[in-house]
N, C-alpha and C positions, 0 to 999 in steps of 0.2 A: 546600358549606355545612358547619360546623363541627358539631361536636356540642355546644358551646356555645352557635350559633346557635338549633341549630334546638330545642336545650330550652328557650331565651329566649321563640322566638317562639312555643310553645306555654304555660309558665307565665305569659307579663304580660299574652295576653287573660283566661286563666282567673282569674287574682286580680283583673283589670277586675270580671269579671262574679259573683267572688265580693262583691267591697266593693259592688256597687250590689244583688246580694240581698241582703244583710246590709243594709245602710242602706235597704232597702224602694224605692230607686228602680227597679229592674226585677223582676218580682212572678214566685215560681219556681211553675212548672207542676207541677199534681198534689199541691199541699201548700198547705193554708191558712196564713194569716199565725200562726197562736198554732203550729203546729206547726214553721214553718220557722224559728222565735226558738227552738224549741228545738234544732234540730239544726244551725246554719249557724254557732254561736257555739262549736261542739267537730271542726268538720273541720280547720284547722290544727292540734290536739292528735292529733286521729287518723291526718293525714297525715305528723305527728313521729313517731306510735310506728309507726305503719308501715312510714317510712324506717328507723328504728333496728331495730327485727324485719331485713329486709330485710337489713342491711348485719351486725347479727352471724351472723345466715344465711350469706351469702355468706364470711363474715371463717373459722367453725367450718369451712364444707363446705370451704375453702382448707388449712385446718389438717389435716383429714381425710384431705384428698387429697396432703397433701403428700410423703409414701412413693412416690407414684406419681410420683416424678419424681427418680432416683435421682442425676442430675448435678445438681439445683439442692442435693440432701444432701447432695454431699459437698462441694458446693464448699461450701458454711454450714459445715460439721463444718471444713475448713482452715480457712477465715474466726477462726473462734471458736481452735481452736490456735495459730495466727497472733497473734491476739490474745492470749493467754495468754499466750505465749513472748519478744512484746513487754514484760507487762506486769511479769514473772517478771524481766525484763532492768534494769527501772527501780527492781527491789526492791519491789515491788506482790507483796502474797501472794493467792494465786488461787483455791487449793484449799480 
């Protein structure tokens, strides 16, 4: 099973059972109807800033760490002179 799979088949019941609390066809446990109108119409905005938290997390701690991995540095550092020496070549000023 893919990792596409198996996120599929965990998000499309959860948004099922999201759109039917939200539209009051299936009634959520432990929260009355005036409370759950407040909180079930801001979980996709919270699930957005969570994802996005989340992923410049992961994006910084990458940035961080990336000294700790001194062959992907220097191949980047040739990468980027490489690139220079091309671009110096076609009369493109760099510096």
């Amino acid at each position: 099973m893919t990792k596409a799979t198996r996120f599929l088949s965990f998000v499309i019941p959860a948004v099922i059972l999201y759109l039917f609390a939200f539209f009051h066809i299936l009634p959520v446990p432990l929260l009355s109807t005036e409370q759950a109108d407040l909180i079930l119409p801001v979980i996709p905005w919270w699930l957005l800033v969570s994802f996005g938290s989340y992923s410049l997390s992961s994006l910084g701690l990458g940035l961080l760490r990336f000294h700790d991995t001194p062959e992907a540095y220097e191949s980047l550092l040739r990468e980027i002179t490489q690139a220079k020496n091309e671009l110096r070549d076609q009369g493109v000023s760099v510096d």
